[in-house]
VEXDREN-2710 file (C-alpha; in Angstrom, 1 decimal):
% VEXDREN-2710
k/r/px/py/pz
1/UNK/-12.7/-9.1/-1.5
2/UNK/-10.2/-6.6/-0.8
3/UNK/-10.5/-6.0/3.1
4/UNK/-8.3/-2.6/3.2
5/UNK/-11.1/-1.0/0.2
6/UNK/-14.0/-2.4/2.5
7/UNK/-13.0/-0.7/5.8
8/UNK/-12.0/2.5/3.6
9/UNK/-15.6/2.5/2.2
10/UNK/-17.1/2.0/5.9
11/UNK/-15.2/4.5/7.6
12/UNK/-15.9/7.1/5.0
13/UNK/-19.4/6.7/4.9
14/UNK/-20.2/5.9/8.8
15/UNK/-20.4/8.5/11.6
16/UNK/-17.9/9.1/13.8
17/UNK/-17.2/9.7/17.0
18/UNK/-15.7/13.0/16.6
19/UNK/-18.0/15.0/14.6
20/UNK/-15.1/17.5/13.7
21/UNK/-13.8/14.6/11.4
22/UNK/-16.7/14.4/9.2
23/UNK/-16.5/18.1/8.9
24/UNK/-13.0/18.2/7.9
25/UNK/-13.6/15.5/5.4
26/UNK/-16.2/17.1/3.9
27/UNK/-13.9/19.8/3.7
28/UNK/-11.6/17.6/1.9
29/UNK/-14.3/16.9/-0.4
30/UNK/-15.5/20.0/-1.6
31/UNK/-12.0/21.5/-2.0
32/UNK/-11.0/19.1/-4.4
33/UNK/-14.6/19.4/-5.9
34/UNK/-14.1/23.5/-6.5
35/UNK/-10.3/22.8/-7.8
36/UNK/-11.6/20.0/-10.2
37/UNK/-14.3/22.0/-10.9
38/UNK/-12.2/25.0/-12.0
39/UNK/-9.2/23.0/-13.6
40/UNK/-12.2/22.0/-16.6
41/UNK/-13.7/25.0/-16.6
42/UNK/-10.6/26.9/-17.3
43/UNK/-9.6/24.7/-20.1
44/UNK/-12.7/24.4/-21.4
45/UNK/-12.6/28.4/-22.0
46/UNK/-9.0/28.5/-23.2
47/UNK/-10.0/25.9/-26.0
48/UNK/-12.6/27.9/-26.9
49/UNK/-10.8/31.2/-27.2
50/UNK/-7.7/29.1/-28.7
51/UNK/-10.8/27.4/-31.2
52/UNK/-11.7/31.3/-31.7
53/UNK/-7.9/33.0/-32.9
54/UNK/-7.1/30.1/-35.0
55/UNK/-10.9/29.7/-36.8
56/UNK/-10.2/33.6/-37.3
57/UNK/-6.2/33.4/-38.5
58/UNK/-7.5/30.2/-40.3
59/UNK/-9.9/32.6/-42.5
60/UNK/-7.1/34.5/-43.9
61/UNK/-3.7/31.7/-43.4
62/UNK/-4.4/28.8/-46.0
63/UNK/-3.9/25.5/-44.9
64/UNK/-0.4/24.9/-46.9
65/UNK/2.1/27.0/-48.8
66/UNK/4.6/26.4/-50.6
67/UNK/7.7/28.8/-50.0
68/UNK/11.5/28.5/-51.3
69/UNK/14.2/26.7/-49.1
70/UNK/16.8/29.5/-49.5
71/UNK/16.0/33.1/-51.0
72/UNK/12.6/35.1/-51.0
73/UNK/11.1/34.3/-54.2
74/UNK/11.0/31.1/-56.6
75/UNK/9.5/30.9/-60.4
76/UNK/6.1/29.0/-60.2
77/UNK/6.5/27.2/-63.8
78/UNK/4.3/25.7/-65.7
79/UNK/5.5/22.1/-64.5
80/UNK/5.4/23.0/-60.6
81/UNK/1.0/24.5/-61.3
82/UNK/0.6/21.6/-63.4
83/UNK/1.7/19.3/-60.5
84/UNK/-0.6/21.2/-57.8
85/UNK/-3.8/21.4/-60.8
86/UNK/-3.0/17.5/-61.1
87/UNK/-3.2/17.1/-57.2
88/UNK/-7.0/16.1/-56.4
89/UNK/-6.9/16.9/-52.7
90/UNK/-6.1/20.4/-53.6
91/UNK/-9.6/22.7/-53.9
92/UNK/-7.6/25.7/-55.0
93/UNK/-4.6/28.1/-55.0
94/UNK/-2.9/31.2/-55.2
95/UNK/0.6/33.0/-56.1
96/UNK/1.4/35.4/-53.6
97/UNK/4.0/38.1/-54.1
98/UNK/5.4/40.0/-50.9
99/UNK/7.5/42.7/-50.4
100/UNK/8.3/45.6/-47.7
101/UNK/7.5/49.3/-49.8
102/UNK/6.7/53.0/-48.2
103/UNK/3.4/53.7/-48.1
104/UNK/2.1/57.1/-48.2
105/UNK/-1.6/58.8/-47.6
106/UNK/-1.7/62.6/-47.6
107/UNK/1.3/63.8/-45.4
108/UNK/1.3/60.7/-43.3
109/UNK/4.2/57.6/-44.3
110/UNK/4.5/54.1/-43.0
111/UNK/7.0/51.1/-44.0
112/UNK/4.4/48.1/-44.3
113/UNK/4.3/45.0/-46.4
114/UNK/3.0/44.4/-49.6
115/UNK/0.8/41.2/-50.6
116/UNK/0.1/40.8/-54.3
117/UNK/-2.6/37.5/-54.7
118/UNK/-3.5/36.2/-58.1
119/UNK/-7.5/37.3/-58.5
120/UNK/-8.3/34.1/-60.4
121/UNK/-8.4/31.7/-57.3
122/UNK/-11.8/32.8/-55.1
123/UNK/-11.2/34.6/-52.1
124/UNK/-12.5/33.0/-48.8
125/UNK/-15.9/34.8/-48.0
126/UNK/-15.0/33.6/-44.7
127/UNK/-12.2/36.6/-45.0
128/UNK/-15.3/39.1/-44.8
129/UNK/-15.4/38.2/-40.7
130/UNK/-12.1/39.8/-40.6
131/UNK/-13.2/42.7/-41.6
132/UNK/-13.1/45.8/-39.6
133/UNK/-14.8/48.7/-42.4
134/UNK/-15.2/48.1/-46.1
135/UNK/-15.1/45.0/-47.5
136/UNK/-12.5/42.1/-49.1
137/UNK/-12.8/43.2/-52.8
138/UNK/-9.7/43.8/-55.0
139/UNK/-11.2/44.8/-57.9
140/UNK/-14.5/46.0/-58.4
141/UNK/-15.4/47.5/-62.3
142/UNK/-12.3/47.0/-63.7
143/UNK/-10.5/49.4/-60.7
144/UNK/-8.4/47.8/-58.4
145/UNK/-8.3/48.3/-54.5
146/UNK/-6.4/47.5/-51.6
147/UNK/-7.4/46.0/-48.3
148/UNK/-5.5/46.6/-45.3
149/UNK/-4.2/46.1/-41.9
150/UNK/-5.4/47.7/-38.8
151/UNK/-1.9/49.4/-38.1
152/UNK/-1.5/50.8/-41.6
153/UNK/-4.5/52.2/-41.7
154/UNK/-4.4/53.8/-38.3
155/UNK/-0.9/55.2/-38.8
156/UNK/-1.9/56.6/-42.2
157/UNK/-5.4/57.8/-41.1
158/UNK/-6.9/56.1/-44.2
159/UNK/-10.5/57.3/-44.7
160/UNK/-12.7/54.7/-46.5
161/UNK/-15.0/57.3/-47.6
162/UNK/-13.0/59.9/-49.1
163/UNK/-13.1/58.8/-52.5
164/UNK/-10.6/61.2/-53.6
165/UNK/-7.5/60.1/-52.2
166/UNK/-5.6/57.4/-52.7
167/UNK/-2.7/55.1/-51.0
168/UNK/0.7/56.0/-52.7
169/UNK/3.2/52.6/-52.9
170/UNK/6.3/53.3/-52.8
171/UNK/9.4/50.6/-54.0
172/UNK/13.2/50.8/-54.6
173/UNK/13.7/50.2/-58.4
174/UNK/16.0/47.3/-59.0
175/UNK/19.0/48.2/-60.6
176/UNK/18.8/51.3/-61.1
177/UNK/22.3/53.8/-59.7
178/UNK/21.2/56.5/-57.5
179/UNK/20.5/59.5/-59.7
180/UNK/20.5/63.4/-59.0
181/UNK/16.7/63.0/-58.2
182/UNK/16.1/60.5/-55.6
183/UNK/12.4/60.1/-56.7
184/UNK/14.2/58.4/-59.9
185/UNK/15.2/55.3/-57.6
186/UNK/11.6/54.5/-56.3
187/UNK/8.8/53.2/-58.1
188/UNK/5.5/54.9/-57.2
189/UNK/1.7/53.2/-58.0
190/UNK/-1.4/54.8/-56.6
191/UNK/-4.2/52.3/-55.3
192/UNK/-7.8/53.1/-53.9
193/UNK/-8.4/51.6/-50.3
194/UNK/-11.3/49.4/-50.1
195/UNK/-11.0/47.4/-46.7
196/UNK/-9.4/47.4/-43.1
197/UNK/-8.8/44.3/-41.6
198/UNK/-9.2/43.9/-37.8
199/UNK/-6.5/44.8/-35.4
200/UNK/-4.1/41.0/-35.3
201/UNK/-0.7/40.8/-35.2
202/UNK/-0.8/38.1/-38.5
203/UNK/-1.9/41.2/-40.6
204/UNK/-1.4/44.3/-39.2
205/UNK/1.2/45.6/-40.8
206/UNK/0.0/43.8/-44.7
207/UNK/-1.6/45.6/-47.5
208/UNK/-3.2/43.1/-49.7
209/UNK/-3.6/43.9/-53.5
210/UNK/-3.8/42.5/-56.7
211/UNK/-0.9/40.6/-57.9
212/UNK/-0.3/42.5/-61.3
213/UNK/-0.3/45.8/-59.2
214/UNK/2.1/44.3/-56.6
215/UNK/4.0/43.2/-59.8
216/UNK/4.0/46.7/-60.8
217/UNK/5.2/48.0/-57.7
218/UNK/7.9/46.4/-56.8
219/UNK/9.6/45.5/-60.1
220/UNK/9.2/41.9/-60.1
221/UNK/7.4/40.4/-63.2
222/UNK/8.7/36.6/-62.4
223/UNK/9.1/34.9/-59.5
224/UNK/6.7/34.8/-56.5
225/UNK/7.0/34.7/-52.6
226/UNK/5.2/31.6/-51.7
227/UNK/1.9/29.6/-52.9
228/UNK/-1.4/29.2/-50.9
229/UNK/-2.9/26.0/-50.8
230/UNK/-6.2/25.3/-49.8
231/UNK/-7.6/21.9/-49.7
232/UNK/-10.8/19.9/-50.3
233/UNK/-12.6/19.7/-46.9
234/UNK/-12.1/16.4/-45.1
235/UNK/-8.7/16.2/-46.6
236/UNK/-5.8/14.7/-44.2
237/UNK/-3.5/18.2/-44.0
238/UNK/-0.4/16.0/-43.0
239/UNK/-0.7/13.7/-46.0
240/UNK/-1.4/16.4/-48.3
241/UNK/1.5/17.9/-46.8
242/UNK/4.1/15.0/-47.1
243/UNK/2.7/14.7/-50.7
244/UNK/3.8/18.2/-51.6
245/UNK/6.7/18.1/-49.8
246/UNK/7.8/15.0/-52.1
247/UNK/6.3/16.3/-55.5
248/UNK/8.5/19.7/-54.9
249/UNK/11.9/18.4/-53.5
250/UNK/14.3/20.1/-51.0
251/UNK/14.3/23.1/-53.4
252/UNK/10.9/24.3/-51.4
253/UNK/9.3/24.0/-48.1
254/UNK/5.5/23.1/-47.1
255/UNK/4.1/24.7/-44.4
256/UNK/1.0/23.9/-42.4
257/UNK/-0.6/26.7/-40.6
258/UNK/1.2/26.1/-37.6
259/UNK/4.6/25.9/-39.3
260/UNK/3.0/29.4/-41.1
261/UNK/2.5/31.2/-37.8
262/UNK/4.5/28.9/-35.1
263/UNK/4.3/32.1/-32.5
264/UNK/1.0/32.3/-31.8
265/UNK/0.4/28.6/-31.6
266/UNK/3.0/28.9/-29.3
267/UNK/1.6/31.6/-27.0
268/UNK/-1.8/30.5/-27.2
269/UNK/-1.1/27.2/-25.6
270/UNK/1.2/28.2/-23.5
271/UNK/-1.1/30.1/-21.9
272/UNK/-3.2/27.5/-21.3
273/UNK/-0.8/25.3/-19.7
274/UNK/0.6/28.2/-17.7
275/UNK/-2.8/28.6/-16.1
276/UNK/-3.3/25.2/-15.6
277/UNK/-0.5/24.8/-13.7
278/UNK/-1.3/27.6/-11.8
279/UNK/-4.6/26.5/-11.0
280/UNK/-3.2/22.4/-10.6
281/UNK/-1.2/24.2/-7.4
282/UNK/-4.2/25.4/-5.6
283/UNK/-5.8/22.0/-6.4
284/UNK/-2.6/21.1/-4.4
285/UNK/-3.2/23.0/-1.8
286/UNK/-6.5/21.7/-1.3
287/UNK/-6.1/18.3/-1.7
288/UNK/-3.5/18.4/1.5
289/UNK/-6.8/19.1/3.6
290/UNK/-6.7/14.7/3.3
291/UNK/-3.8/14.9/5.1
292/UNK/-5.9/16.5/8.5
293/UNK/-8.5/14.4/7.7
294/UNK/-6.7/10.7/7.5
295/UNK/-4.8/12.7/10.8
296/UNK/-8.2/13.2/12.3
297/UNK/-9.6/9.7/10.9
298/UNK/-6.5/7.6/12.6
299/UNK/-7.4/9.0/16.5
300/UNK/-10.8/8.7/16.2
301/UNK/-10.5/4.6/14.7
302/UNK/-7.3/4.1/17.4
303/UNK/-9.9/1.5/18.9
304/UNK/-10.3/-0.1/15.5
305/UNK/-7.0/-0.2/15.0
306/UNK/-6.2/-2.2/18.3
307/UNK/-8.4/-4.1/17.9
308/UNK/-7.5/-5.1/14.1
309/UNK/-4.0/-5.5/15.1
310/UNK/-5.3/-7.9/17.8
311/UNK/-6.8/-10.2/14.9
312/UNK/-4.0/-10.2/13.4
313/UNK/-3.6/-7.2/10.6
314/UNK/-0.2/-5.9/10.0
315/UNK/0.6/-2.4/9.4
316/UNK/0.4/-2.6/6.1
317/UNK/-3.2/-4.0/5.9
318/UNK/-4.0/-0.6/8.3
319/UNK/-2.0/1.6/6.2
320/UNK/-3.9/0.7/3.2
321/UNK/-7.1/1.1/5.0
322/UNK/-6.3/4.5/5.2
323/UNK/-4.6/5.0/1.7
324/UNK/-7.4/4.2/0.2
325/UNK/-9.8/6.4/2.6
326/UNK/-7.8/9.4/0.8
327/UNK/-8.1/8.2/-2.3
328/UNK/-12.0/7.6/-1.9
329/UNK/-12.6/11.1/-0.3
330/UNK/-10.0/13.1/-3.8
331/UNK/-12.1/10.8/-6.1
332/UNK/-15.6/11.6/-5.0
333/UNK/-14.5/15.3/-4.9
334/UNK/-12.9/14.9/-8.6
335/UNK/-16.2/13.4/-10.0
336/UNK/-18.3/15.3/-8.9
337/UNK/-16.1/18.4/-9.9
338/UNK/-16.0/17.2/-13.2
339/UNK/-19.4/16.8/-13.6
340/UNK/-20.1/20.5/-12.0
341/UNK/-17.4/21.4/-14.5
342/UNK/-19.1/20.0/-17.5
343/UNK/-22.6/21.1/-16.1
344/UNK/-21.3/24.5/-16.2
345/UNK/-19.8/24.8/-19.4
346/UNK/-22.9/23.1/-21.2
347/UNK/-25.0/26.1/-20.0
348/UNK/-22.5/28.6/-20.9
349/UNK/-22.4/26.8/-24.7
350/UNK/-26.4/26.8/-24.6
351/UNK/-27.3/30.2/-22.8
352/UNK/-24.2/32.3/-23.2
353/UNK/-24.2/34.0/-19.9
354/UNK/-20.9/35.4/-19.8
355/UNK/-19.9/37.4/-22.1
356/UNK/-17.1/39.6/-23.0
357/UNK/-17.1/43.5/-22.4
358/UNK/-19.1/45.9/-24.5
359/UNK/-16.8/47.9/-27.1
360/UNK/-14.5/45.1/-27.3
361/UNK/-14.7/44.9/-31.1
362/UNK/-14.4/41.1/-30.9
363/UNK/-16.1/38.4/-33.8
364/UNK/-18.2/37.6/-30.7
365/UNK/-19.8/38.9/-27.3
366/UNK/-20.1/35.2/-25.5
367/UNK/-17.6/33.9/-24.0
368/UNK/-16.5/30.4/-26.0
369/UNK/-16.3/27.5/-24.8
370/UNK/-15.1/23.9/-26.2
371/UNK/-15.1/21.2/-24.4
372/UNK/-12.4/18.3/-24.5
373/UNK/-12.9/15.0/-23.2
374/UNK/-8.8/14.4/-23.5
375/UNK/-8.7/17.2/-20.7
376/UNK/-11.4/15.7/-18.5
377/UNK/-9.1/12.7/-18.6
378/UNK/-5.8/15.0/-17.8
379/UNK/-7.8/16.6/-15.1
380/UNK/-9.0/13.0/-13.5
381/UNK/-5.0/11.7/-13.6
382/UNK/-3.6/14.2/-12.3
383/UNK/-6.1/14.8/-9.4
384/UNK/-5.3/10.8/-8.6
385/UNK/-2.1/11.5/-8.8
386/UNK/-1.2/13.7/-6.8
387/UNK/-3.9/12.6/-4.1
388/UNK/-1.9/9.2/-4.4
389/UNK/0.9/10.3/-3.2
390/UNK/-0.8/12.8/-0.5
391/UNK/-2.9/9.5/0.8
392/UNK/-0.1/7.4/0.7
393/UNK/2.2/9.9/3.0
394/UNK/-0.4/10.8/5.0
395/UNK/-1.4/7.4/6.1
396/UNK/2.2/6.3/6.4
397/UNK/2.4/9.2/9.1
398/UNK/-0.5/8.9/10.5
399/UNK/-0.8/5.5/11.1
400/UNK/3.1/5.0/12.4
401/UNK/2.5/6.6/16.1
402/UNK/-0.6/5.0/16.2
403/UNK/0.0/1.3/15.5
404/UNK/3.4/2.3/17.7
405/UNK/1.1/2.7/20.9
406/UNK/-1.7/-0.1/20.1
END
């Protein structure tokens, strides 16, 4: 039986002498209960909005492609789509063709980039969710249309409904000597805007059309920007990805989404760690409240203390005694803040009672939440650790003038 755990457990739950030291303990308690509480809660609502902007770049990003090593374009050969057709973890893909032209609408202009795809893959319908007005269609009775970024179409003032006008694509032709016109030098292809993507940084500035259009465009009948690859669900996206990256050599690079987009992965949990931090130091803050309890605990057991010391416990024995009352009272307070954490993010999953602001022109109103039992775990450790080392000072301090005068 460990007889420094058993005192711990008796002086925590027995009354004392000195009712201001059961009042400071529970103190103790319910501050690390609220920081616990709030350390889950905040994470849990991070994942979900981290879950929400990668399901939603996830819609339009596929989950490999296949770009060059060096240079902006490769030729997809027959050999490299027979490879990827031969490939069964691979559901589909496309060629993709991009390129910076001037756009022009009426009297407004606007550098923006240019994303041919092949129209024989399927497009996601998932894509329609990204959707701000119109709808993800590049062709539609045998006319083509374009589909656009929020920034494009709000520096062009694109109108959806005026069926008369049309997006003007403008491209440097390659090869060609500046002339006595300069219109000679550009390409120019007219295209009928059919969609507007939401406002996101991935896509803002893109306009997405049909591959032999953005063939026409920009003078380039060959080679190809990159390949989207999306694979059968279930599929392992790292194995798939070493696969590729074997079958194409060093000549190309395969990309996950991550690798796609590695900023906003970045940002989006950096934030999260930034906050949790944050929110670890006010935990911090409240877990030195053991430090006036233990301080409180020592003077009211002085007594105790003599008279262990008389039966022959060293300090050690009465150091632990009090060690392990701080851990007890940051454990009881992390539990049961975890479980109020969890409680509270279970109603918010099942009732939705906070929600974002109206007008927001998000994919949702209700707040999301996802809930991770790797941080519950992150939570627990570092609430034990840090109330360790807290005890374990505390005690040492505490308990050194006292055994000093017993």
């Amino acid at each position: 039986m460990n007889t420094a755990l058993y005192f711990a457990k008796r002086y925590l739950f027995s009354k004392k002498t000195v009712n201001a030291v059961n009042i400071i303990s529970g103190i103790s308690v319910v501050g690390v209960l609220v920081s616990s509480a709030s350390l889950i809660i905040i994470l849990s609502f991070y994942n979900g909005l981290e879950k929400l902007i990668f399901s939603m770049y996830s819609a339009f990003s596929p989950e490999l492609r296949i770009e060059p090593a060096t240079g902006k374009g490769f030729v997809a050969d027959s050999a490299l789509t027979a490879q990827l057709n031969n490939r069964p973890e691979i559901s589909n893909y496309r060629e993709v063709l991009q390129e910076r032209v001037l756009l022009r609408y009426g009297d407004a202009q606007y550098i923006a980039t240019i994303k041919g795809v092949t129209l024989d893959s399927t497009i996601p319908q998932s894509m329609d969710t990204l959707l701000q007005d119109g709808h993800f269609a590049l062709q539609y009775d045998g006319e083509e249309y374009a589909v656009m970024g929020a920034r494009v179409q709000g520096m062009l003032g694109v109108s959806l409904r005026d069926e008369s006008r049309f997006i003007e694509v403008f491209s440097p032709r390659k090869g060609v000597r500046s002339g006595i016109n300069p219109m000679d030098d550009f390409t120019m292809r007219t295209i009928r805007p059919g969609g507007v993507l939401r406002y996101q940084q991935e896509f803002d500035d893109l306009l997405i059309v049909p591959m032999a259009f953005a063939r026409e465009a920009v003078g380039e009948f060959s080679r190809v920007s990159a390949i989207e690859i999306n694979l059968m669900p279930g599929s392992d996206v790292a194995a798939a990805q070493r696969a590729l990256s074997t079958l194409v050599g060093n000549d190309y690079l395969v990309k996950d989404r991550e690798q796609q987009n590695p900023t906003l992965y970045k940002i989006v949990r950096t934030e999260k760690w930034a906050v949790f931090v944050i929110i670890a130091f006010t935990g911090i803050i409240a877990l030195f409240n053991i430090v006036g309890s233990l301080t409180m605990l020592v003077i009211d057991k002085k007594k105790d203390i003599s008279v262990l010391m008389g039966l022959g416990a060293n300090d050690g024995l009465i150091r632990r005694i009090f060690f392990y009352e701080g851990l007890l009272i940051s454990l009881i307070g992390c539990v049961a803040g975890l479980v109020l954490g969890l409680l509270f993010c279970i109603s918010q999953q099942a009732l939705g009672w906070i929600r974002f602001g109206e007008g927001e022109n998000l994919v949702t109103d209700v707040y999301p939440v996802d809930i991770r039992y790797s941080d519950f775990l992150l939570v627990f450790l570092t609430v034990f650790a840090i109330s360790a080392l807290i005890s374990l000072v505390a005690s040492r301090l505490s308990v050194k003038q006292t055994v000093r005068l017993s």
